[in-house]
N, C-alpha and C positions, 0 to 999 in steps of 0.2 A: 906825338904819342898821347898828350895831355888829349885833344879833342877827340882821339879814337877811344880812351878812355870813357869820357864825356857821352858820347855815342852809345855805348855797350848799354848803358846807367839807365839814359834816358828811354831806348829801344826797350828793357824788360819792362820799365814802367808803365810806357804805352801799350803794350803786351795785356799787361794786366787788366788796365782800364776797358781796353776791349773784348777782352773776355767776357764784360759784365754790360756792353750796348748790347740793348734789347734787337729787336731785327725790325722790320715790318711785319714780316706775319705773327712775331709776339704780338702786337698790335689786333690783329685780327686783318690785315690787308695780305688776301691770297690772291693774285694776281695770276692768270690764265686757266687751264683745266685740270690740266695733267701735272700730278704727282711729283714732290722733291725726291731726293736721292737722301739719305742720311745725314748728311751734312749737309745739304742745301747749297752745295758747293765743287766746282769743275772738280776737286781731289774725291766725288762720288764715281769715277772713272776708274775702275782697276789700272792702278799702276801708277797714276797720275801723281804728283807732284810739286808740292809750291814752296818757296822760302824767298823771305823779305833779309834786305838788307837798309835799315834806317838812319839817314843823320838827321841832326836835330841839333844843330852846335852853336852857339851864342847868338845871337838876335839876324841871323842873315840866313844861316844854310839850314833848308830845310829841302831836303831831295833825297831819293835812294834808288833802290835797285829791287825788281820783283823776277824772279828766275820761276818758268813753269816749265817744269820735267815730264815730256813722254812717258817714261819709262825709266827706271835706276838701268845705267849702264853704258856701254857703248854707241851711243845714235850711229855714230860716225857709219858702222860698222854693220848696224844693222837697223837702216832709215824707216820716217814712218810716212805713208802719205799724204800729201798737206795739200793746201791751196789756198791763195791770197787775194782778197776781195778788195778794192779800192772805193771809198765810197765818196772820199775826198779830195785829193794826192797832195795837201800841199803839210808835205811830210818827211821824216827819212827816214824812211824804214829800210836800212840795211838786210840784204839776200834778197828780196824781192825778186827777182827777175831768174834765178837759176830756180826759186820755184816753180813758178811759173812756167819756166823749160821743164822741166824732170819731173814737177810733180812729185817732191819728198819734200822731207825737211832731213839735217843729219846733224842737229845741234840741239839744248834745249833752245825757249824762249828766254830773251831776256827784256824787260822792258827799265828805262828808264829815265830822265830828262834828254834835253835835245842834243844838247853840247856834251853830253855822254855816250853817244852813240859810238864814236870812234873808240873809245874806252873799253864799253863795253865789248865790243865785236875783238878787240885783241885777247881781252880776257875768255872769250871762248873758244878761239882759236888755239890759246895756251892749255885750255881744258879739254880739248878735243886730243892734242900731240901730245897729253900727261899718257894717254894709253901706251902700253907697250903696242898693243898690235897697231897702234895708227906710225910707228916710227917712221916709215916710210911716205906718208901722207905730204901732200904739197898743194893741194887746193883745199881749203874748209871754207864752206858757204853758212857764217854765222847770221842767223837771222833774228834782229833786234828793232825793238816799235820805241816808241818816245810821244810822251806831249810834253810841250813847254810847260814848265813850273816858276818862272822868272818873274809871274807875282807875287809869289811868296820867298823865292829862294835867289839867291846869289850864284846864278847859272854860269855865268859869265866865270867866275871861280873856278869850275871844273870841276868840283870838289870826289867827285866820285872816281876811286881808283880801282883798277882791275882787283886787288884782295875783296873789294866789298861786293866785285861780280861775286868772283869766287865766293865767297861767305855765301851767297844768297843760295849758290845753288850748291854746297856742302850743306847748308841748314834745310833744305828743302822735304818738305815730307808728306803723308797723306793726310785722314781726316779732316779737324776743323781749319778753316783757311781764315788766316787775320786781316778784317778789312779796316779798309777809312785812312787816317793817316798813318800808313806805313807802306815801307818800299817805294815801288815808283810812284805813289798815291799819296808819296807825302806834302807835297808841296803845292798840289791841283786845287783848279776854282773849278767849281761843276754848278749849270744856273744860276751862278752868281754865290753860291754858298759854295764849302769848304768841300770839295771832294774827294776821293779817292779811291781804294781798291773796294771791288765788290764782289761779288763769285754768286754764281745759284746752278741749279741740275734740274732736269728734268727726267722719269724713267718711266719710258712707256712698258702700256699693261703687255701679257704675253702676247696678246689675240694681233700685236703692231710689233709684234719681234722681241719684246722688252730689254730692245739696247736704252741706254745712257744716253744724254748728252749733260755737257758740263760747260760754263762759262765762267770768263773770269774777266772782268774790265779794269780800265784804268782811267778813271773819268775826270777832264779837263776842257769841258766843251759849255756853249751856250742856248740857249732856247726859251721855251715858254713851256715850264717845267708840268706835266701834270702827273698824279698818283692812279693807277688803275683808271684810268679817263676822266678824275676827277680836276677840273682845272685850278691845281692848286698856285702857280703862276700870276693869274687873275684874279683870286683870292687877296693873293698876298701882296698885289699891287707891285710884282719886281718881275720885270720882265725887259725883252732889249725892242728899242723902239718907241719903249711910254714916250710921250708926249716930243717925240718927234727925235728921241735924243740914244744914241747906242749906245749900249752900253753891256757888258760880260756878254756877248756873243760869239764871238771867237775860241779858237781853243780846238784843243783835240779828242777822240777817244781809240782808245787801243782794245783792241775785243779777241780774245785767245777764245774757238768753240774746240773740244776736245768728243769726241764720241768712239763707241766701242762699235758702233756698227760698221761692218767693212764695206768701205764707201772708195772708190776710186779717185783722184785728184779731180776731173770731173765734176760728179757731186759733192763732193766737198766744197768747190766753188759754188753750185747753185746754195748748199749751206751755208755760206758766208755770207750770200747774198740776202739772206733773210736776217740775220742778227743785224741786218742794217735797219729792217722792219722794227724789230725791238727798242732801236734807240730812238726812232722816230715816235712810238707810242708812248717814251716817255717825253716827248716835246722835244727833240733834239732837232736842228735843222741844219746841219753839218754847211755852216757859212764857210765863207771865200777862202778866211784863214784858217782853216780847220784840218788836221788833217785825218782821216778817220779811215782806220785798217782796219779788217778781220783775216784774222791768222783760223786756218780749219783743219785740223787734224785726226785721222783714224787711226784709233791702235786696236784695230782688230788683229790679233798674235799673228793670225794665218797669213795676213797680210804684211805682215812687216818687210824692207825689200835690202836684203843683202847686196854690202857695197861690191864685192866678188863674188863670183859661185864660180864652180866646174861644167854651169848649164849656161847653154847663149840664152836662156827662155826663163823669164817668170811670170811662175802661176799665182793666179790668186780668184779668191773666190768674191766674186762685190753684189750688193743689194742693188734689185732693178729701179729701174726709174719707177714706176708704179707705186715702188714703196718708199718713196723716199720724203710724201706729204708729213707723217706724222712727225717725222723726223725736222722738219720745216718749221712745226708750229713747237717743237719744245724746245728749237732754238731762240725763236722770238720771245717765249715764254721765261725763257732762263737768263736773255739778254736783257729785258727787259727790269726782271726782277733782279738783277747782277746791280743795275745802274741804278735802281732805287735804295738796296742796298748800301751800294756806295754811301749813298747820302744819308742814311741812319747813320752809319758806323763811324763818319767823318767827327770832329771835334773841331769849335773855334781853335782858328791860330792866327798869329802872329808873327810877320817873318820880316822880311827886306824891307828898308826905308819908313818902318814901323807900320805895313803897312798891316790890319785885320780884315779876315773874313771872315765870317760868322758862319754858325752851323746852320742847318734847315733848323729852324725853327719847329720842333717834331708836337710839341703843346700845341698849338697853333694849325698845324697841317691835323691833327688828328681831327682837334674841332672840325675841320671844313670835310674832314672825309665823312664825319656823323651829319652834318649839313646836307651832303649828298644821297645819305643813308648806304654808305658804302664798310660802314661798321658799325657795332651797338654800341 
């Protein structure tokens, strides 16, 4: 009890602290064309939902848990349509595959380290059969992403229990979404700096439908980092490969796109397929050990697909292919700016075997981006 105490203390702390990191576009770095959403953040999605569960407990654990909610309610009961993009595989992402068949999802998201995955998926499982109406239920396809956080945290431990799934996704809510370290973001190296959660939106004008999209990452991956095309990497002289020798290349990324446009499983995969676009622009080269998902979701209402009905037939009404461009480039645009995010909002830590990794260096990166003339 002593360390879940410890936990609570330290979680509102960091709370705070991030309240008060500036973003990139404080900065003056606007990255693609098209317009944020309110919050700059996947909960700009009507309905949408995030809550973090953080540990942070004496010089080893450092890991948690990020739950992202469709909708408040029943998934089980009344699914939304998903589709999963592989852009990596060496990975476990739990439900994979009955997406894939069915083309829903009926659970939230849950993301969080490797050797939590097991954890995790029983804890949703338990949240799924909390409903009265699921009493009768006997298959739930909980679907959960992970990257390794094992250089900073004591993975090996297990330290994450089903109550801190639970937590994550009771605490879960709209508006502003907390990134860097916390939740599943707690414990990640991202381009060799301190990574973690990041989120951005994009909302097209009416003349392009003026749906949403929303992302939200969980950054633990390696590359040759650059800002808006600026190569801030080679700048800074830390990249994997200098002088013959690798180094932070590895690692994973987890990428949740949420949109309100009603998009069939279908394109929602050609959807998915582009937020891989986005991680690539920011230098990501999704290596050997990498493993890198994008989860894609519509919750366009009309669309949502009842686990029973009294009809063999369901209706729905979806966006043609013709229109599905705009929607392409404000995913890359929002994934993009999600993972730069990340790396603002992260903070130097300190975890396992004393090991440090430093934040981006945001002094430093800003100079190279006036170097470029990429701000005043």
């Amino acid at each position: 009890m002593k360390g879940r105490i410890i936990t609570v203390t330290i979680l509102l702390i960091g709370i705070n602290m991030l309240a008060q990191t500036k973003r990139p576009r404080d900065y003056g770095i606007e990255i693609g064309i098209f317009k944020t959403g309110e919050n700059n953040a996947i909960t700009d999605v009507e309905g949408v939902k995030v809550g973090h569960t953080t540990l942070t407990i004496g010089d080893s654990i450092r890991t948690g848990v990020t739950a992202i909610l469709p909708y408040s309610g029943n998934i089980f009961q009344l699914k939304v349509p998903a589709a999963i993009y592989v852009g990596n595989g060496f990975g476990k992402l739990a439900g994979y595959t009955q997406v894939k068949e069915l083309g829903n999802i009926e659970t939230p998201i849950i993301l969080t380290n490797t050797l939590s995955v097991p954890t995790a998926s029983d804890a949703l499982i338990s949240w799924t059969l909390s409903f009265p109406e699921n009493k009768n239920v006997r298959s739930v396809n909980p679907v959960v992403g992970e990257t390794n956080d094992g250089g900073l945290n004591d993975i090996q431990g297990r330290h994450i229990t089903e109550e801190d799934v639970l937590k994550a996704i009771k605490n879960a809510k709209d508006g502003i979404v907390e990134e860097g370290n916390v939740g599943a973001g707690t414990g990640t190296i991202c381009f060799g700096y301190k990574g973690g959660i990041g989120t951005s939106s994009r909302v097209l004008p009416p003349s392009l439908g003026g749906y949403t999209v929303g992302v939200l990452v969980q950054t633990n991956f390696g590359g040759v980092l650059e800002i808006n095309g600026v190569p801030i990497a080679k700048e800074l002289n830390k990249y994997p490969y200098k002088d013959d020798i690798l180094t932070d290349s590895d690692g994973s990324c987890m990428i949740v796109v949420i949109t309100d446009a009603p998009l069939c499983p279908r394109n929602l995969e050609r959807l998915a397929k582009r937020a891989f676009l986005g991680l690539a622009k920011t230098g990501g080269m999704a290596s050997n050990g990498s493993g890198d998902y994008i989860i894609a979701i519509s919750v366009a209402k009309d669309n949502f697909i009842p686990h029973s009905d009294e009809s063999p037939f369901y209706k729905s009404e979806v966006l043609r292919n013709d229109d599905m461009t705009p929607l392409f480039l404000a995913t890359i645009e929002s994934t993009e700016e999600a993972i730069i995010n990340s790396l603002f909002a992260a903070e130097t830590m300190t975890g396992i075997n004393n090991r440090e990794v430093k934040a981006l260096p945001i002094d430093e990166v800003m100079e190279i981006m006036r170097k470029y003339n990429r701000i005043k």
